[in-house]
N, C-alpha and C positions, 0 to 999 in steps of 0.2 A: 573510265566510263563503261566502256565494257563488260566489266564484272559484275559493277553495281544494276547493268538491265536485268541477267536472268535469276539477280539473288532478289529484285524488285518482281519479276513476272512470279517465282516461285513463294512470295512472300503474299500476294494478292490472288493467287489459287486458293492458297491454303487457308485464310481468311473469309474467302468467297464462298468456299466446298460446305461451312453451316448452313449458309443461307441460301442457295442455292438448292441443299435436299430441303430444309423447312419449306421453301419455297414450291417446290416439286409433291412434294405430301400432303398440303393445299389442297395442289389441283386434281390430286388423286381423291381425296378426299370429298371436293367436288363433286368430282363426277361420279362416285357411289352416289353420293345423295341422289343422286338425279335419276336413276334407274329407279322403276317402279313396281318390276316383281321384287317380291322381299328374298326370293333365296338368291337370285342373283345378285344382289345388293347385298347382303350377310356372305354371300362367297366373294364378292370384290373388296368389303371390309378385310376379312379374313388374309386377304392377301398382298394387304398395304403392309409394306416394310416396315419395320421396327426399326427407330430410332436407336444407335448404338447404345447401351449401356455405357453411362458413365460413373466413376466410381463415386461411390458416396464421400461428400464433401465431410471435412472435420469439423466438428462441432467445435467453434471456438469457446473457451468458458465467458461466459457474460463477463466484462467489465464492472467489478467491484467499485459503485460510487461512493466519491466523500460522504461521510455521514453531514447531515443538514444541521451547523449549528442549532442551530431553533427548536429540532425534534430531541437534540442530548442534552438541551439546556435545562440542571437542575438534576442529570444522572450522572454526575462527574465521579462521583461516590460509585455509584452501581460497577460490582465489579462482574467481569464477565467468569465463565464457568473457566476456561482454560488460560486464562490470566495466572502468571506467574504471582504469591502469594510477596506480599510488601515487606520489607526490612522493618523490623520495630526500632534498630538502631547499629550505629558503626562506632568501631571502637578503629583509633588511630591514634599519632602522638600530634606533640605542634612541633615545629623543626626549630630546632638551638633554643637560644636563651629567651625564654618569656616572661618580659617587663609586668606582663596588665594589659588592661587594655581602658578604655574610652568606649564614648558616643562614636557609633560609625567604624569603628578599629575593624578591620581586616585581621583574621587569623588566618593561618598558611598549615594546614595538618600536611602529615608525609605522605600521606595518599595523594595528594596534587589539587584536592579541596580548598577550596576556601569559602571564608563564614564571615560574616560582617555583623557585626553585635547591634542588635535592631531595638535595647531596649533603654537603648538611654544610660547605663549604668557604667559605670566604673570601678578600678580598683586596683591597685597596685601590689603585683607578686613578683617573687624572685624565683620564678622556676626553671629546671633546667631539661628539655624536652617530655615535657609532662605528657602523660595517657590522657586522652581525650577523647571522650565517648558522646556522641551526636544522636538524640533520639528524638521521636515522635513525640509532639503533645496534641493536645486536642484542635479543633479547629484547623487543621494545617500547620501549624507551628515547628517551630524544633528546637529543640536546646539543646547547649552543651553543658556538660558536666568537666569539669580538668583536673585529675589529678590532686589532692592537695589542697581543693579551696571546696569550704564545704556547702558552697551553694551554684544554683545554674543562672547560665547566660541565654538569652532568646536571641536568636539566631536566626539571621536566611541566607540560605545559601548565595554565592558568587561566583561563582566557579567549580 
């Protein structure tokens, strides 16, 4: 209990010591007003204390808001000027032995990808880790090309 009194009396000085000169500046302030020759009143201004300089606070950067669903609805397209420019397509293999595939079939390329064949179609190959090349078609789309078979699969990705 003892320690904690004078680290309490020195903690409520030093709290006290703004408002106390604000306080005092007031009444300084006051009492110019109230003098009614003007040079004595311009010499009692002149010689009210100045407020310590405090250093200039940092300008924090504004918080950058979410963009407003509502306002980018319909710019999903609009690419921005310093936007990294888009992959037209990737080239990878599928891993081990490739049956075919089906409605719905997951394929596994060696990049750690995977594509699920979105167009209903089927077909049976015997291939053995075929090149498989993933590209852009219009509307959002993508297909794969494999290796070997000489038409594309419509594709979205999974993984």
């Amino acid at each position: 209990m003892p320690r904690v009194l004078p680290l309490a009396i020195t903690l409520a000085a030093l709290l006290s010591g703004p408002a106390a000169q604000a306080q005092s500046l007031a009444g300084d302030v006051k009492a110019c007003r109230q003098l009614t020759d003007s040079a004595r009143r311009l010499a009692c201004y002149d010689a009210l204390p100045l407020p310590a300089e405090q250093p200039a606070k940092a300008v924090a950067p504004a918080p950058v808001a979410p963009a407003d669903p509502v306002t980018k609805f319909g710019q999903e397209s609009v690419k921005l000027p310093d936007a990294p420019p888009e992959l037209k397509q990737i080239e990878s293999r599928i891993r081990g032995r490739f049956a075919g595939w089906g409605a719905n079939t997951r394929i596994e390329l060696e990049n750690g990808q995977s594509w699920r064949v979105a167009d209903g179609s089927s077909a049976i190959y015997d291939l053995d880790n075929p090149k498989a090349i993933v590209h852009r078609g219009m509307m959002g789309a993508f297909f794969l090309e494999i290796e070997g078979i000489g038409f594309q699969i419509k594709v979205t990705r999974v993984r």
